[in-house]
N, CA, C and O of each residue as an XYZ file, in Angstrom:
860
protein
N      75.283    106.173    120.542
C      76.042    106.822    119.466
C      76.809    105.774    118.676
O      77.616    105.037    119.242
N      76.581    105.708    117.467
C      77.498    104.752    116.141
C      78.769    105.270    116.282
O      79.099    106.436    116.501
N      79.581    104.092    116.105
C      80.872    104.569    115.706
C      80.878    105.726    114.715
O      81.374    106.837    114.902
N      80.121    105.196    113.414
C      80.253    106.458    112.551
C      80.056    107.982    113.164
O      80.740    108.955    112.851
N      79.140    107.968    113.955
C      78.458    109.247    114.589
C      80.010    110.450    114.942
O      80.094    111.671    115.071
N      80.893    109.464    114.985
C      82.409    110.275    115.964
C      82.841    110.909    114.752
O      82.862    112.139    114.798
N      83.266    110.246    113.447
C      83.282    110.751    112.232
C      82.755    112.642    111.964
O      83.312    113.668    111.574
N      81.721    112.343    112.332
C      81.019    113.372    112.053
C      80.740    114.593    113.117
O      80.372    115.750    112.912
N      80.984    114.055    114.054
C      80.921    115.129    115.379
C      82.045    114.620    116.412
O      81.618    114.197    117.487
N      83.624    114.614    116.174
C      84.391    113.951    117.067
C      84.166    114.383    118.599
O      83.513    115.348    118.995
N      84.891    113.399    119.394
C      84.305    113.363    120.665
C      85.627    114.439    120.966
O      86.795    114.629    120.625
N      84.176    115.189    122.175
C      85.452    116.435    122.806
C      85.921    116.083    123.763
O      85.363    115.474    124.676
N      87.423    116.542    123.661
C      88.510    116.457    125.107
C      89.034    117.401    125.717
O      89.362    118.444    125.150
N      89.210    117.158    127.094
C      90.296    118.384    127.892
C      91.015    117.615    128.531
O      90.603    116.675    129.210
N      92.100    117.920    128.385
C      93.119    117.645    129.507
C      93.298    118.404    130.091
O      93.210    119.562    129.685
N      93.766    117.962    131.804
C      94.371    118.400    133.163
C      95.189    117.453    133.117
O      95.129    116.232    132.970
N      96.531    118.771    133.377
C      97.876    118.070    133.800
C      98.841    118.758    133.807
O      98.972    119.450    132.798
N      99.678    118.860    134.649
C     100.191    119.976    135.193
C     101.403    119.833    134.389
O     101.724    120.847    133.770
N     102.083    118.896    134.268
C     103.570    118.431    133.146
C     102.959    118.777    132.088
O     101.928    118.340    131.577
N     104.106    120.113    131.599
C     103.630    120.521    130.028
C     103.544    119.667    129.089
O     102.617    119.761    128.284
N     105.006    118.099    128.933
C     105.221    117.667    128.529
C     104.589    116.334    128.086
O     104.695    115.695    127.039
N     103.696    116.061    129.551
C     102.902    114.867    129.462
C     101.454    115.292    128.730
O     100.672    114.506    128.195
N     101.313    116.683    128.845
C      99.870    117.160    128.409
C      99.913    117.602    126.577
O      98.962    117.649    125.797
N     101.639    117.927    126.272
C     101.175    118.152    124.956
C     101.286    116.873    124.208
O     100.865    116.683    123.067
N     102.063    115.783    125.178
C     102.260    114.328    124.692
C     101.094    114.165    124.223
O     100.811    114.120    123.026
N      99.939    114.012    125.642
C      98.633    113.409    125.225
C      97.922    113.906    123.751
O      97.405    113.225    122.866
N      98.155    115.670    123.888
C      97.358    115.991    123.108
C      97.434    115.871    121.592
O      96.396    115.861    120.931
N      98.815    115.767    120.939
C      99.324    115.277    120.400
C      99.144    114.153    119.859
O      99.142    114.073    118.631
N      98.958    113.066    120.640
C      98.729    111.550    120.251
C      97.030    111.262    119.739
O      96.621    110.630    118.765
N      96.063    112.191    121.098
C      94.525    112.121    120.570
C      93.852    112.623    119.235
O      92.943    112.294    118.473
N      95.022    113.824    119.414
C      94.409    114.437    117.797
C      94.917    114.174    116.770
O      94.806    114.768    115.698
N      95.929    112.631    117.198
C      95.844    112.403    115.650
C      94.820    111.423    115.271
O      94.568    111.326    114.070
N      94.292    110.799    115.973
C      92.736    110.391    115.899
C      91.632    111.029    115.636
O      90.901    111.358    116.571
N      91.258    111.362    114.159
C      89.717    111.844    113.576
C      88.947    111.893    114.686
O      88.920    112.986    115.252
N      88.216    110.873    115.225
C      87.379    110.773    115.800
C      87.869    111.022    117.368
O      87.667    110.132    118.194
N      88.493    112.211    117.732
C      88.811    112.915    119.052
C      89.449    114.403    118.411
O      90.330    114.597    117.572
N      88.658    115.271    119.140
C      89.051    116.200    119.309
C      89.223    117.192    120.701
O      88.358    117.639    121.455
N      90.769    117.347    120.715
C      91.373    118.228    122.524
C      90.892    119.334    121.880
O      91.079    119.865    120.784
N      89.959    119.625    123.233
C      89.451    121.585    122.950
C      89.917    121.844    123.267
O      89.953    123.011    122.877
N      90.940    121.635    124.245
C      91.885    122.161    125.552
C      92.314    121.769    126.497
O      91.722    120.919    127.161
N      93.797    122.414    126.933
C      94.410    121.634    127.675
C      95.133    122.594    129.219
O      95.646    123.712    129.256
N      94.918    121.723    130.181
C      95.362    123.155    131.236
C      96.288    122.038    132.053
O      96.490    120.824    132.095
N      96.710    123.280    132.673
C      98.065    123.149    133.771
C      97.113    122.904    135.379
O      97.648    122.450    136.390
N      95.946    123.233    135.313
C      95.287    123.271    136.760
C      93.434    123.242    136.620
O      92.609    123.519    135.750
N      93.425    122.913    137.537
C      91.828    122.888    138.022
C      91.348    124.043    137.828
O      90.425    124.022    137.014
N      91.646    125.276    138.333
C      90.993    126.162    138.488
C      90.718    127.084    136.788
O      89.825    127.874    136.481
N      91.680    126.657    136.119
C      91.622    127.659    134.767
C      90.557    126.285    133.853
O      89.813    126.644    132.940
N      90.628    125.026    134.196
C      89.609    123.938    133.450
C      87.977    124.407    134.094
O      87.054    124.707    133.336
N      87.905    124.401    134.957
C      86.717    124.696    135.544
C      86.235    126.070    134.997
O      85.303    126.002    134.196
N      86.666    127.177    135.267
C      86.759    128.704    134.624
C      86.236    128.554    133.052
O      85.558    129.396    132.463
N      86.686    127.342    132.531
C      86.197    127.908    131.036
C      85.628    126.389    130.562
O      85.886    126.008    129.420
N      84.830    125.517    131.495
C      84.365    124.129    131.096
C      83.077    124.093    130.269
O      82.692    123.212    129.501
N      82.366    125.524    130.680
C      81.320    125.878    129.896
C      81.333    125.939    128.527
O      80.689    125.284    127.708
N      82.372    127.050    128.339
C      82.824    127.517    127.250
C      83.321    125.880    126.173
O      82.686    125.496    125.191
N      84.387    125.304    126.661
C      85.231    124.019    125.637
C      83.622    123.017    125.748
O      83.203    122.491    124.716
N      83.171    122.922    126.523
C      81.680    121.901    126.392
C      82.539    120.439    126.341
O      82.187    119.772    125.368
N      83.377    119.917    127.002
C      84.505    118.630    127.080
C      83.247    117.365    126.961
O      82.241    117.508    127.657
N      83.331    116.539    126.346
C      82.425    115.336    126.451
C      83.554    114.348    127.931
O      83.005    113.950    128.958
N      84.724    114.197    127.731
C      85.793    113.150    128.273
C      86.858    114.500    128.519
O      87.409    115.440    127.947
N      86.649    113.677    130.084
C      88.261    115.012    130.851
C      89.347    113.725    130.856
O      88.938    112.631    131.247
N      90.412    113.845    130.517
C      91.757    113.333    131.539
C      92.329    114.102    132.157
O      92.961    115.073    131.741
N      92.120    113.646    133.562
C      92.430    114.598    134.673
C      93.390    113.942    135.555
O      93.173    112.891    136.157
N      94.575    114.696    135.598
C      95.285    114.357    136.870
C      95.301    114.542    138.258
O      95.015    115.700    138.559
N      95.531    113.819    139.194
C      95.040    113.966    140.439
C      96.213    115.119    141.253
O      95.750    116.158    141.723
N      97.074    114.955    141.315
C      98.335    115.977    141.948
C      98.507    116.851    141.038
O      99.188    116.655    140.031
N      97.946    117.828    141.288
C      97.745    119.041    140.927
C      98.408    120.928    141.805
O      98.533    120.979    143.029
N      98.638    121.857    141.154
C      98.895    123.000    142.009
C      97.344    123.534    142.440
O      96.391    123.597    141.663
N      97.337    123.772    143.366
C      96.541    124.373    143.558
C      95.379    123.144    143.869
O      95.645    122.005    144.253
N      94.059    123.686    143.602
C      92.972    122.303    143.522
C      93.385    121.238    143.116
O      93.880    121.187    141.990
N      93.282    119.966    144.014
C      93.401    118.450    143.454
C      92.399    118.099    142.549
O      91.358    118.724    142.349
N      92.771    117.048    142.004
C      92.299    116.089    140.795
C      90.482    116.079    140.965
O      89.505    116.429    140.302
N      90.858    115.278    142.635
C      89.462    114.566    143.122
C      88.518    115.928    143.526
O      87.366    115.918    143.092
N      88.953    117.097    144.337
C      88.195    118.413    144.264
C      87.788    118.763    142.818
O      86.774    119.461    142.826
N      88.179    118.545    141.772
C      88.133    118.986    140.485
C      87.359    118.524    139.966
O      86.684    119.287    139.275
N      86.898    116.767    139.958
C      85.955    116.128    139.646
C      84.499    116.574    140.345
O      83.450    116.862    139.770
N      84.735    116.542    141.511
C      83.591    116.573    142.189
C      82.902    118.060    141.355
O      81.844    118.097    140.726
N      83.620    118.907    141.530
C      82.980    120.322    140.665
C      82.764    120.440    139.474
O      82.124    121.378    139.000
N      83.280    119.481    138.794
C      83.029    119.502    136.819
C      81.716    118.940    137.084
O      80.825    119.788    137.129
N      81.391    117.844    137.254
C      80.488    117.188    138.069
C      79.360    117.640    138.010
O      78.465    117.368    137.209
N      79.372    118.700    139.286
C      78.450    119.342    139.647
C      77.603    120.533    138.593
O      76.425    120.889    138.641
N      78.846    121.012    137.544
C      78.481    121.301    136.053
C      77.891    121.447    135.536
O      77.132    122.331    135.140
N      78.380    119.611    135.304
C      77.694    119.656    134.221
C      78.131    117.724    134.286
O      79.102    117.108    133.846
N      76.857    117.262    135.065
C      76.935    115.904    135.533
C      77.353    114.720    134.492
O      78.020    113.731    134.793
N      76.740    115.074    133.005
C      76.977    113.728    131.667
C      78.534    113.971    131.533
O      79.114    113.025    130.999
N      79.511    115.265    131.983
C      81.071    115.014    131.802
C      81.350    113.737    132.572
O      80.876    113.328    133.632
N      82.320    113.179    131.684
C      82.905    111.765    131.942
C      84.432    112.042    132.221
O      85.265    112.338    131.364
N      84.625    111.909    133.430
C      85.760    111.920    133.569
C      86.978    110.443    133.627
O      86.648    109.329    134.032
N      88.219    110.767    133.179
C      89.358    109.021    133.197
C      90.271    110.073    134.158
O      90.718    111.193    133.912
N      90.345    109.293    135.256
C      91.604    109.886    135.978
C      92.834    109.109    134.991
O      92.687    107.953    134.593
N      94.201    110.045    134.639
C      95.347    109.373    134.543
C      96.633    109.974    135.418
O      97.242    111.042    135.380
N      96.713    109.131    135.981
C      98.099    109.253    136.985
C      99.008    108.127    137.670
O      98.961    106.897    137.676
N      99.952    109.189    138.310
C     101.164    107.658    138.663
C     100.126    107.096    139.967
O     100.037    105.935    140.366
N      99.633    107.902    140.309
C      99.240    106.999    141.875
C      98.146    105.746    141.746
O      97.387    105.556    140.795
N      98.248    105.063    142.776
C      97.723    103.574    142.597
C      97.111    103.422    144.252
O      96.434    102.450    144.586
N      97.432    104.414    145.089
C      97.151    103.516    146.456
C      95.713    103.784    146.523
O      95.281    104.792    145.965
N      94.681    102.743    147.338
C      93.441    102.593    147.639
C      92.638    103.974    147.832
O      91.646    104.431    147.265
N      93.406    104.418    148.785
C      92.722    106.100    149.304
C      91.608    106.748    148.077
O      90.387    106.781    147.930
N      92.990    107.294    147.215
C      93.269    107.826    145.992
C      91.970    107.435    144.762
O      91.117    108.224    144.354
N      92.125    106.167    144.405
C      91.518    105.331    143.408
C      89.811    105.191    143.998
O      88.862    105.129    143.216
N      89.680    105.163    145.357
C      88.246    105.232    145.923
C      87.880    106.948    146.063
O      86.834    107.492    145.710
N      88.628    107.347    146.452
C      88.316    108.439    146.396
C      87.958    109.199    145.126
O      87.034    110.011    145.068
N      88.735    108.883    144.141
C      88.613    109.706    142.899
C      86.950    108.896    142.495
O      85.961    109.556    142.175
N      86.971    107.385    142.607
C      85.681    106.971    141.953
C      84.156    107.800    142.724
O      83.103    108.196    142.225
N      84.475    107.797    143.563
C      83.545    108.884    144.552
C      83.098    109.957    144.079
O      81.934    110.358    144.055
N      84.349    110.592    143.567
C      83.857    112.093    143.224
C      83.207    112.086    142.058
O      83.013    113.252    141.712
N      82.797    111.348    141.320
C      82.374    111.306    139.962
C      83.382    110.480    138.863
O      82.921    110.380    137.726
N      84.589    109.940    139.089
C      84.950    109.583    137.871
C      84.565    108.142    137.151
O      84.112    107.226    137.838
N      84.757    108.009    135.838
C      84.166    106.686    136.052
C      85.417    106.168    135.015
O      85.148    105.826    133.864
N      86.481    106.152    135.414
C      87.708    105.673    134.867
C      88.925    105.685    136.107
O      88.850    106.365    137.131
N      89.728    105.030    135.851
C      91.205    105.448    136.364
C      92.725    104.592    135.754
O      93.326    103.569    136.082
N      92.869    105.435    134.930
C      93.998    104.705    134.220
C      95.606    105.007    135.235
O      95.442    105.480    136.360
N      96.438    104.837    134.964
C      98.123    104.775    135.281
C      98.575    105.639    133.841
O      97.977    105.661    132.766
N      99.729    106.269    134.197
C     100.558    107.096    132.950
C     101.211    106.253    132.263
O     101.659    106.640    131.184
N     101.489    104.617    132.771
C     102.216    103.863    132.359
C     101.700    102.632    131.255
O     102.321    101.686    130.771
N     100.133    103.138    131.072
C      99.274    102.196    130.144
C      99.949    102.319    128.591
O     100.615    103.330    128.364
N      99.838    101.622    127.851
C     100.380    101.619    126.483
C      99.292    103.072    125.782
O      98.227    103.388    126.312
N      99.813    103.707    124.656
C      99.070    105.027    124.295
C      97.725    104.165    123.637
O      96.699    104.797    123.888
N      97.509    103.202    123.050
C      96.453    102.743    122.361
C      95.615    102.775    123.527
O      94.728    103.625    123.607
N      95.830    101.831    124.552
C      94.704    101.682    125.749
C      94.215    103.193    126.088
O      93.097    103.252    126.600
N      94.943    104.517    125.861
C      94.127    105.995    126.545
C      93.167    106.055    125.382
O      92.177    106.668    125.781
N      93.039    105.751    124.327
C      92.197    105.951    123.035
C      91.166    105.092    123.404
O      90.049    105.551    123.641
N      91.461    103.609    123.502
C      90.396    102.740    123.328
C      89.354    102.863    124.814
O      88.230    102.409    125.030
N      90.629    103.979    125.990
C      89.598    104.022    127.110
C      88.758    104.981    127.137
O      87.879    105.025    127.997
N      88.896    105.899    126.197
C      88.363    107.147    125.885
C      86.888    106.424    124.868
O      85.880    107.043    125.208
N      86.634    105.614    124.055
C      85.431    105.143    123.520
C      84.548    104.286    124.340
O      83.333    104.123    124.228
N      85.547    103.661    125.359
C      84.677    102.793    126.048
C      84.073    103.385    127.246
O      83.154    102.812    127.831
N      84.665    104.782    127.729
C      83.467    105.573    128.730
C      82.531    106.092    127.848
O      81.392    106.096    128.317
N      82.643    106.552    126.673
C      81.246    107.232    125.730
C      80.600    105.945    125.897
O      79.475    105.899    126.394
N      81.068    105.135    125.613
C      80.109    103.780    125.215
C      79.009    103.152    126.565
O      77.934    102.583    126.375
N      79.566    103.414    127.751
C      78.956    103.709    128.839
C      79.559    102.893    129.846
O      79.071    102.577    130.930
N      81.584    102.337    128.983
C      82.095    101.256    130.041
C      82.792    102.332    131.493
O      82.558    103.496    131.816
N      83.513    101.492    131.956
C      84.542    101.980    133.335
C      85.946    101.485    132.931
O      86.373    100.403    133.335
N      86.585    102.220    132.204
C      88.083    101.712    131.702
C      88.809    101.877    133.165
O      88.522    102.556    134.151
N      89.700    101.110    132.924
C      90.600    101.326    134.781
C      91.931    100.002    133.815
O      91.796     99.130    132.957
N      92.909    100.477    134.479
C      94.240    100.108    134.183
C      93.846     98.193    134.990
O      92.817     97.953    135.621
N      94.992     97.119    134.703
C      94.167     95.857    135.112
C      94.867     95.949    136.824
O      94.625     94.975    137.536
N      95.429     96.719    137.233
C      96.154     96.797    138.671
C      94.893     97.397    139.324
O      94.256     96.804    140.194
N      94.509     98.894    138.733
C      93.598     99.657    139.680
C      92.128     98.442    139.341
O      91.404     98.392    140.335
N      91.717     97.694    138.382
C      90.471     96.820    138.414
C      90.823     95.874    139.639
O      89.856     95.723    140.385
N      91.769     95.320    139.958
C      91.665     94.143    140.672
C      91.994     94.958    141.980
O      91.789     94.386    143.050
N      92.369     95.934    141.985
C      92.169     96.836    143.810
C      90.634     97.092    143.783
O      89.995     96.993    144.830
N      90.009     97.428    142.576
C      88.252     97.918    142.982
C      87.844     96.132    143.585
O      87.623     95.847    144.762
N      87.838     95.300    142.596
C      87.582     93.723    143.068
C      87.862     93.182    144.335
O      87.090     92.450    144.956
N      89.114     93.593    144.762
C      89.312     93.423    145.933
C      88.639     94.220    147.134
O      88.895     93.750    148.243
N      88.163     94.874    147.119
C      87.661     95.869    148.059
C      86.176     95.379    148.160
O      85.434     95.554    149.125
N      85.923     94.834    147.172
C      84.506     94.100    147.681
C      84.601     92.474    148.174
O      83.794     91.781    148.793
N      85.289     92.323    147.893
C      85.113     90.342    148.684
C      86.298     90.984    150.226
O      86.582     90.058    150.987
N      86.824     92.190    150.575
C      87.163     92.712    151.944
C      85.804     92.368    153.224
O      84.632     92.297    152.854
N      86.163     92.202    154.570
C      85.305     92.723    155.225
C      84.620     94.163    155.405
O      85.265     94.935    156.115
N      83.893     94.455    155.085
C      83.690     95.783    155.204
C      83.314     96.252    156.515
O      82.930     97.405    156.713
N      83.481     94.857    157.941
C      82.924     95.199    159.109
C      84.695     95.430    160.058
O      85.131     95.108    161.163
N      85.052     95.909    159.252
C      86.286     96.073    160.289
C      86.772     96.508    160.705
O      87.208     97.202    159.787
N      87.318     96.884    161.652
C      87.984     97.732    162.729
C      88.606     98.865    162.020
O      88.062     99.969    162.012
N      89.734     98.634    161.420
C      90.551     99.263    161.311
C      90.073    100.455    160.204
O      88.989    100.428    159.621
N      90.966    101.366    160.058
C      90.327    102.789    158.974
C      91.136    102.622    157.851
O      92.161    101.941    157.806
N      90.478    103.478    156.652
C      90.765    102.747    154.731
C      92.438    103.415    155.178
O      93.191    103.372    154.205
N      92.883    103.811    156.046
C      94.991    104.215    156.076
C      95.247    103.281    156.646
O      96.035    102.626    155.965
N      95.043    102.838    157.496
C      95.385    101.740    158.493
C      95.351    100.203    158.085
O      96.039     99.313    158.586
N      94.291    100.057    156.945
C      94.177     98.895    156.120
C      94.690     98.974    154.893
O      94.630     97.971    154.181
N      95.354    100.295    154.354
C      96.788    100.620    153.390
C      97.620    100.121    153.718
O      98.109     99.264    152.982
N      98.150    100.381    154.877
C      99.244    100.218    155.664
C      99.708     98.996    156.463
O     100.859     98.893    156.887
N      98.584     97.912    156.681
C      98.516     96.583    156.581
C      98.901     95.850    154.780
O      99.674     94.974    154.390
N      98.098     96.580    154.219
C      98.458     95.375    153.179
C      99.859     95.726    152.701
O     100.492     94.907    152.035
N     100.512     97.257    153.108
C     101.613     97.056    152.023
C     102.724     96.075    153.092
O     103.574     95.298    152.658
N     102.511     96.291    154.223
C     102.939     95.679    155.153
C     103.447     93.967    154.225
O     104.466     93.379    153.863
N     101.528     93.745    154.207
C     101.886     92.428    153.511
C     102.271     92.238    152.286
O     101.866     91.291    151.612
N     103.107     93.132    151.862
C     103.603     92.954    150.446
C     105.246     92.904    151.030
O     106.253     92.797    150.331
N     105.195     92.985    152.089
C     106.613     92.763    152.246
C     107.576     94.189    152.499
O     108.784     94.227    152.731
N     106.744     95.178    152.389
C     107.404     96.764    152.584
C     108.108     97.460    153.880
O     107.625     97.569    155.007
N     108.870     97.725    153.600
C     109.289     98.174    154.753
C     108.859     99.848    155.178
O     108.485    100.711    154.385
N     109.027     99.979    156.540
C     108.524    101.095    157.533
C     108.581    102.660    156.231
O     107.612    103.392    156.033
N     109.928    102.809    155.553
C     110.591    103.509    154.685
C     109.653    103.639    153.170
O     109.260    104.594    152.500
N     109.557    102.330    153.066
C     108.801    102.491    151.990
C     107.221    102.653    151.981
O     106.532    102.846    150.979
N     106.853    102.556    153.081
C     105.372    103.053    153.050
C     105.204    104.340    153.699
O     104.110    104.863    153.908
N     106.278    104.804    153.992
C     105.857    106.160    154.406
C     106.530    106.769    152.907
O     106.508    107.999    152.864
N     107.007    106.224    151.917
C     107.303    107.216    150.837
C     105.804    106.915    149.971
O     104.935    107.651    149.503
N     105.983    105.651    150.024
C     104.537    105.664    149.148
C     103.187    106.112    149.613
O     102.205    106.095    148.872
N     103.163    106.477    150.748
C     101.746    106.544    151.058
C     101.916    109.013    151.575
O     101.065    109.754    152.066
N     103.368    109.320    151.105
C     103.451    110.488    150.791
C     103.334    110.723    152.656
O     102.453    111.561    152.848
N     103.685    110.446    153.435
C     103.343    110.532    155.063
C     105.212    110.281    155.879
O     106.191    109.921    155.225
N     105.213    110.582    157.307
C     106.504    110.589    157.622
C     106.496    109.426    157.911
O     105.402    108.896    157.716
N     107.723    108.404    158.534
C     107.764    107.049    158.769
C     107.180    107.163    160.395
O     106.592    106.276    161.013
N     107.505    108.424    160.837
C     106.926    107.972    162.926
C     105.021    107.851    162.265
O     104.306    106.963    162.730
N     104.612    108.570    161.493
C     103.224    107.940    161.170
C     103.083    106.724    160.850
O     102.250    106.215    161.600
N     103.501    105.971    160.078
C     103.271    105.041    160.115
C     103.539    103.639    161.066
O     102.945    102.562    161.102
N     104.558    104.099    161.715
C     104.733    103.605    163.304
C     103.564    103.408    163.955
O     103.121    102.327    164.343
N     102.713    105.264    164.145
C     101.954    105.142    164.723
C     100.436    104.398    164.440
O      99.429    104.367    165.148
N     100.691    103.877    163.235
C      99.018    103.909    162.544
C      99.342    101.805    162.916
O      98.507    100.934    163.161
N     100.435    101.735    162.826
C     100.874     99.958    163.392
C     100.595     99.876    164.304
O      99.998     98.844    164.610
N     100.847    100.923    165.352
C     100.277    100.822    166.795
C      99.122    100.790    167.110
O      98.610    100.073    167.970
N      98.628    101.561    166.441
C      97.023    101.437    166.292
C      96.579    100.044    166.136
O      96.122     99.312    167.014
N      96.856     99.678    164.406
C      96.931     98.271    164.230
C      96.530     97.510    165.603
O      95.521     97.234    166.252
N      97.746     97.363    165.642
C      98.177     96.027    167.116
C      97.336     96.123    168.052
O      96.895     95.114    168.602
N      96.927     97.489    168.435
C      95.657     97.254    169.268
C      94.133     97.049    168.758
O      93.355     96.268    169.306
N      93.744     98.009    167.417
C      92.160     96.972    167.564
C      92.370     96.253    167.141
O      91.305     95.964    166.597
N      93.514     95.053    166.693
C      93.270     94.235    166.565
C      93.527     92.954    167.220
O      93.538     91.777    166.858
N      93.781     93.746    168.578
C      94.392     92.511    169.905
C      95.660     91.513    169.450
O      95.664     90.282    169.478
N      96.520     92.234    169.107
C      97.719     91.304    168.798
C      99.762     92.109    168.991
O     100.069     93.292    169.143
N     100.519     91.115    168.913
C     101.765     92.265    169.674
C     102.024     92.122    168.769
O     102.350     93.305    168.682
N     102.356     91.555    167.317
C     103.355     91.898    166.407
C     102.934     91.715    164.853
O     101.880     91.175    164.518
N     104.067     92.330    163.782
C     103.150     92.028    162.486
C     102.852     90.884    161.914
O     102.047     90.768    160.991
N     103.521     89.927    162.461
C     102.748     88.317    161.899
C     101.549     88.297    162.694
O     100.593     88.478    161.940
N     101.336     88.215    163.390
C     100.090     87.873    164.171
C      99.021     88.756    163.621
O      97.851     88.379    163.548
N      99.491     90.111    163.176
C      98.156     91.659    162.776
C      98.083     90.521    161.315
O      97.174     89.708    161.478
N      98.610     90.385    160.385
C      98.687     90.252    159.096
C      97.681     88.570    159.098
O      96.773     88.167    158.371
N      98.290     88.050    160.103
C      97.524     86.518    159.967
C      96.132     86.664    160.438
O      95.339     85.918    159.865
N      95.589     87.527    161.439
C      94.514     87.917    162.055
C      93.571     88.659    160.509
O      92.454     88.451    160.035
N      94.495     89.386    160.208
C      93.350     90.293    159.079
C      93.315     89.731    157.786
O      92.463     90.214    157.041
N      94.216     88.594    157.210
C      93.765     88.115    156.474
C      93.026     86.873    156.967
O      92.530     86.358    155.965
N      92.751     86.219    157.960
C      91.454     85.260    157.956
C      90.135     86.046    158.423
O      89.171     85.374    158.788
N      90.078     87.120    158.423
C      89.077     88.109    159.098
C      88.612     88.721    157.774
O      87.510     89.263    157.702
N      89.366     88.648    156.820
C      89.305     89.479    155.144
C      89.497     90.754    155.578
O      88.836     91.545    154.906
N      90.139     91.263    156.435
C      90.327     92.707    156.719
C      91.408     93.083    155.074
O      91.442     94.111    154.398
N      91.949     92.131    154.949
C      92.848     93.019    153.765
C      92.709     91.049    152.968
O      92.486     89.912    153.383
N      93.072     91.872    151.434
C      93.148     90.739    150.363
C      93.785     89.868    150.547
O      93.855     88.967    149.712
């Protein structure tokens, strides 16, 4: 498709997003771009799906924390659809789980709410165009996940929970960020320490990064 081609048949949008405020933001900002047009905009999965036939969306922005059906359940079923929908996840979350998971279900984007408004436009031409827009934080977590061992012990929470480790986080803060209580994450260290034959977190952290268990 020519640039000109958008001119003449603008590209269709839906938003998912449960903040009224962030959704009439978006919609607001796309349509003042000719070449985009929001067919519609919902508060949830279940009323986007219900009428996806009907709006015919070329590009979803879909949020992942959602009422009701999540983001990544949501993809997987637009998907199933009506497979050429292109979905851009945009949301606050960033941890590994999340960002693999959503690419799984079909999306082939994942931006942050915190990208400048030009980058949601220019990421919105470059999935028609047939790119993978992703914010430069969530690109260098996909990059990283491939030069990882992929032969390793530990499970994709447990190797969360190592690296934030190695970012210097404390017990508190990875159980807020990773949305879990702090005795879990106690327990998922304990785990740690044993497959990986070692008593404490210098030794887990020095072990899994010469092993490439984590970046």
């Amino acid at each position: 498709m020519k640039d000109s081609d958008f001119l003449i048949n603008p590209i269709r949008i839906s938003l998912v997003e449960d903040d009224e405020i962030i959704r009439e933001g978006f919609s607001v900002l796309l349509n003042q771009t000719p070449k985009f047009n929001v067919v519609s905009t919902y508060g949830n999965c279940e009323d986007f799906l219900k009428n996806i036939n009907n709006d015919k969306p070329q590009v979803v922005l879909m949020d992942i924390e959602l009422p009701g059906m999540n983001g990544i359940e949501g993809i997987e079923k637009a998907k199933k659809i009506n497979p050429k929908i292109q979905v851009i996840v945009v949301t606050v979350y960033e941890n590994d789980d999340l960002v693999f998971k959503a690419l799984c279900a079909g999306a082939g984007g994942y931006l942050t709410k915190n990208v400048p408004s030009q980058y949601l436009s220019d990421a919105i031409f470059e999935i028609i165009n047939g790119g993978a827009p992703m914010s430069t934080n969530i690109a260098r977590k996909v990059v990283a996940s491939f030069q990882k061992n992929h032969h390793s012990p530990l499970s994709a929470r447990e190797t969360e929970v190592l690296e934030l480790l190695a970012k210097g986080k404390s017990y508190s803060n990875i159980a807020e960020e990773l949305f879990v209580e702090k005795e879990t994450v106690r327990t998922h260290i304990k785990n740690i320490y044993w497959k990986l034959e070692v008593h404490s977190k210098a030794e887990a952290l020095e072990k899994a990064k010469k092993e490439k268990y984590i970046s």
